[in-house]
N, C-alpha and C positions, 0 to 999 in steps of 0.2 A: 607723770610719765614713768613709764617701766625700761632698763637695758637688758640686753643679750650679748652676751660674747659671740662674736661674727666668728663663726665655724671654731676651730683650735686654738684661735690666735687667742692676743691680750686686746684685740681690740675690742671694749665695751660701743654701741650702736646704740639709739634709739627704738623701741618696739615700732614706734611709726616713724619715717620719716618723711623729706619732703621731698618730692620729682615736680620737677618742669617741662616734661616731654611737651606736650601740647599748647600749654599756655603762655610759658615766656614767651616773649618775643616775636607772638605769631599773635594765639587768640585773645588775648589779656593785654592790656594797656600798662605800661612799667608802672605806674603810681598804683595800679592795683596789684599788680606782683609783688612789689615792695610791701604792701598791705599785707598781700598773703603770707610773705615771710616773716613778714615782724609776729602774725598772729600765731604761725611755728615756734616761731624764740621764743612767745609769751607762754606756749602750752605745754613748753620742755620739750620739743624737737629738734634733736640735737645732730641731727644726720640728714643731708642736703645733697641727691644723686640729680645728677644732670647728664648733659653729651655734647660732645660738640657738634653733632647733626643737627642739633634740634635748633628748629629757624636759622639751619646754615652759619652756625655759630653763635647767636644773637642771643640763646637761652643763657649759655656761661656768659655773659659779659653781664646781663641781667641781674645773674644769681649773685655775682662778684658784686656791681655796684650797691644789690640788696643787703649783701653781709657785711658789707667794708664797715670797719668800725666794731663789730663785734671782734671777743676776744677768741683768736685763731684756736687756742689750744682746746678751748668750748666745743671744736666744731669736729664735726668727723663732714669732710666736702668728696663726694665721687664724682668720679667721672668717667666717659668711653670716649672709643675710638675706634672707626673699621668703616663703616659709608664715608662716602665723597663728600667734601667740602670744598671749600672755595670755588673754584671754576672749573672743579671736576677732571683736573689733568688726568693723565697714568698712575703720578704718584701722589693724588690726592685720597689717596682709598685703600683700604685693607691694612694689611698687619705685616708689609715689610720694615725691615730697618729703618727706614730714611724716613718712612710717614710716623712710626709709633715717637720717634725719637721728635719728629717738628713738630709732631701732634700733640704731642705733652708741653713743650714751649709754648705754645700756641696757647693753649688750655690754661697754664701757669699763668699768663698775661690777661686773659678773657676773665677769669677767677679772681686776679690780683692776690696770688699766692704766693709762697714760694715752696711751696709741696703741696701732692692731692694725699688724701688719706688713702685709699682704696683707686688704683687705676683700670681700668678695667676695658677687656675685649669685647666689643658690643657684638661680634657673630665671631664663628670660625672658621680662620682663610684659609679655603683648601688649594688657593694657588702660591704660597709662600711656607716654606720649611717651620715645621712648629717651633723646630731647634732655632733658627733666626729670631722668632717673635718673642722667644723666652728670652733670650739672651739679650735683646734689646729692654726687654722689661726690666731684666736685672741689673743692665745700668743703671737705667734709672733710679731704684730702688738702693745701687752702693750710690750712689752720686744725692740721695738725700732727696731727689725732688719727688719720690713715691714712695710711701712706707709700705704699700701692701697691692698685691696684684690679685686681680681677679676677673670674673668673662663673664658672658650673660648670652642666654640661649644656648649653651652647648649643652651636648649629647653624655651622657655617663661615660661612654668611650673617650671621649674628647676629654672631659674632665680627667679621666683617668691617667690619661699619655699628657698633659700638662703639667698632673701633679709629680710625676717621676723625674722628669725634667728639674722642677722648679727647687726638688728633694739637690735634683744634681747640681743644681746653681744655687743651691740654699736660698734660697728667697721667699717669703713669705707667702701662699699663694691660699688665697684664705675664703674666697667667694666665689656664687655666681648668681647671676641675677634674670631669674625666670620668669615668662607669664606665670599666674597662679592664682587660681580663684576656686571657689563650688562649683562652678561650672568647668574649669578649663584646672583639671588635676592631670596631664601628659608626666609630670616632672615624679610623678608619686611612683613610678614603678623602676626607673632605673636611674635617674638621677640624684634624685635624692639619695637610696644607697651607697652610686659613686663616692656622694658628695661625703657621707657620714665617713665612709671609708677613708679619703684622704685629707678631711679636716677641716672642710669646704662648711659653710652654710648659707644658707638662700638668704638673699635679698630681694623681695618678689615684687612684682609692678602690677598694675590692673588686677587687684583684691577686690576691685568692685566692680569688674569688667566692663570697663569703660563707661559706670553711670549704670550699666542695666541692672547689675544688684542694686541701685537705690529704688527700685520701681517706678519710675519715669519714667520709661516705656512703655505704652501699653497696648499689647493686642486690639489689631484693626485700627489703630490711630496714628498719623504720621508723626514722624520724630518731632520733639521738641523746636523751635529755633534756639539759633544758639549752642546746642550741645554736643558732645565729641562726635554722633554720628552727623554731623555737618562739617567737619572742618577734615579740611583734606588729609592731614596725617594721622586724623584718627577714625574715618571709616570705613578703612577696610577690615578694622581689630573689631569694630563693633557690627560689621555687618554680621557679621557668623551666627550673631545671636537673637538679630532682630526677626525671630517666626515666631507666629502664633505662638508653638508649642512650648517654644522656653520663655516669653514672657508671658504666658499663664500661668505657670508655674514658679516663675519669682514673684506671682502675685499671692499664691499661694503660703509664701514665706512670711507674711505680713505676721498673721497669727502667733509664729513662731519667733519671730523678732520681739512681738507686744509677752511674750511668757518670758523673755530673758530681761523683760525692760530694757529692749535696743530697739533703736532705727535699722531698718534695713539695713544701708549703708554701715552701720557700727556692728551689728552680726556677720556681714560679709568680711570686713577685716577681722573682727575678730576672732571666725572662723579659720583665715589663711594662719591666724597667731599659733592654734592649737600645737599645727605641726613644729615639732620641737625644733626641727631643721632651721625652719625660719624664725631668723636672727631678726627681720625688721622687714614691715609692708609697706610700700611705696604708696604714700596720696597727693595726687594734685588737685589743687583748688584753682577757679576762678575769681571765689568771693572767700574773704576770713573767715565767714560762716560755717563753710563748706570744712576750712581746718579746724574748728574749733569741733566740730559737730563728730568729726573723726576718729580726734584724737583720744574719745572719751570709750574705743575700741580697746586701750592700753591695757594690760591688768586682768582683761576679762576672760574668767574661765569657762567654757561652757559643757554642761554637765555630757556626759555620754549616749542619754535618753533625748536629750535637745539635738545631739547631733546624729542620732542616727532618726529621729523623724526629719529631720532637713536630705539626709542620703536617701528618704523613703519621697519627700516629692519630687527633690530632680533626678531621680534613677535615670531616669529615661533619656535625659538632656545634657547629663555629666558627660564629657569629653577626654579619654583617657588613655587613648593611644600613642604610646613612646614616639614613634615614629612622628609625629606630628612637631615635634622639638624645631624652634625653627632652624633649617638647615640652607643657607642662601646656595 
């Protein structure tokens, strides 16, 4: 396993880590999550992103009962906050005081922590003061139970008016965590430079867009059973890409994976690696397999001639409009 320093900070990260979005606690059975994780700690995956949204809490308690026993200091563990949980009150949701502050309690118990590495704003709440949200984050951060803040899905503007803030509260404000793949580059044009600008580095998720960079998918044949475009929280990310058009042309990548001696799937990450921004590529497994097969992404350089023939077959299918950032 390869590390990156996560934007300015001293925090060192794993090149791959591990997410739970879809699998804890929803589509994976805990003895095989526990599986998946153990086969992370065995590969030198040392950074373990999760949310408290995911299975309505049920992913961190997962991740928690998965790591207990490992040594804390080994571990760099994130986590979000900002969708509704529990019963969906008023103030089960977004990024006022009173939810960041019991959302982090909450999370520290589900975790079995007593700090997250990286806490992090899963959207940005355009109905709560950003000055509130920072300031709540920076408790947390003097009070020990956060050592580092950071967001996911925000806009280079939004990063920008974060990090002035966070400059004004001293607080460490070091991340964000974008879609990002070959196909889905939105964050290449203004984000990223936000981010370079004030110290930030990506932490990116769907490097393999949800399974379609593995070639799995194949034009004019129904989906898989079993796989993310069947399970309810992940087919609407994967619908965008199930046409004709772009799984012809991830078929096409095949040739171009067998010239680097990669798997599809290990070219797509290690495609999102190139960009220097990104600190570390989010993979989730449903079988050890699937991590082990990943992580062999780590390390890998690929030449400038390999990646502008892969920008020559999905010209057409690349997705690259800022605007597209998700903005709820």
């Amino acid at each position: 396993m390869e590390f990156r320093r996560l934007g300015r900070s001293g925090l060192s990260v794993s090149e791959i880590s591990y997410g739970n979005w879809i699998t804890h606690g929803s589509q994976v059975e805990e003895e095989q999550a526990h599986a998946c994780v153990r086969a992370a700690l065995d590969a030198g995956i040392t950074t373990f992103d999760t949310a408290d949204v995911y299975a309505n809490t049920k992913a961190e308690s997962v991740l928690g009962r998965a790591l207990a026993g490992q040594r804390r200091e080994s571990l760099e563990i994130l986590t979000k906050l900002y969708w509704p949980t529990g019963p969906g009150g008023p103030n089960d949701r977004g990024l006022g005081r009173k939810h960041v502050i019991e959302s982090a309690h909450a999370s520290l118990k589900r975790l079995q922590t007593d700090y997250i590495d990286v806490y992090q704003a899963h959207r940005f709440d355009r109905t709560v003061p950003l000055e509130e949200t920072m300031l709540a984050f920076a408790d947390l951060v003097r009070q020990g139970k956060v050592l580092y803040i950071g967001v996911s899905e925000w806009t280079g503007e939004q990063i920008t008016r974060g990090a002035a803030l966070a400059r004004e509260l001293n607080v460490p404000f070091i991340s964000n965590q974008p879609q990002y793949s070959m196909l889905w580059r939105v964050i290449e044009s203004q984000v990223v430079p936000a981010s370079e600008r004030e110290g930030l580095g990506q932490v990116v998720f769907s490097p393999i867009a949800q399974g379609v960079l593995t070639g799995k998918y194949l034009p004019g044949q129904p989906v898989p059973e079993g796989s993310r475009a069947t399970d309810p929280s992940g087919k609407n990310f994967v619908a965008r890409y199930l046409r004709d058009d772009v799984l012809e042309r991830v078929q096409q990548l095949k040739p171009l994976a067998a010239e680097a001696d990669l798997t599809l799937a290990q070219l797509a990450v290690a495609w999102v690696l190139q960009n220097q921004n990104v600190a570390s590529a989010i993979i989730g497994a449903s079988r050890p397999e699937q991590v082990k097969e990943n992580v062999k992404a780590a390390g890998v350089v690929l030449e400038r001639g390999l990646l502008d023939k892969i920008d020559a077959v999905l010209e057409d299918v690349v997705t690259t409009d800022p605007r597209l950032t998700v903005v709820p």
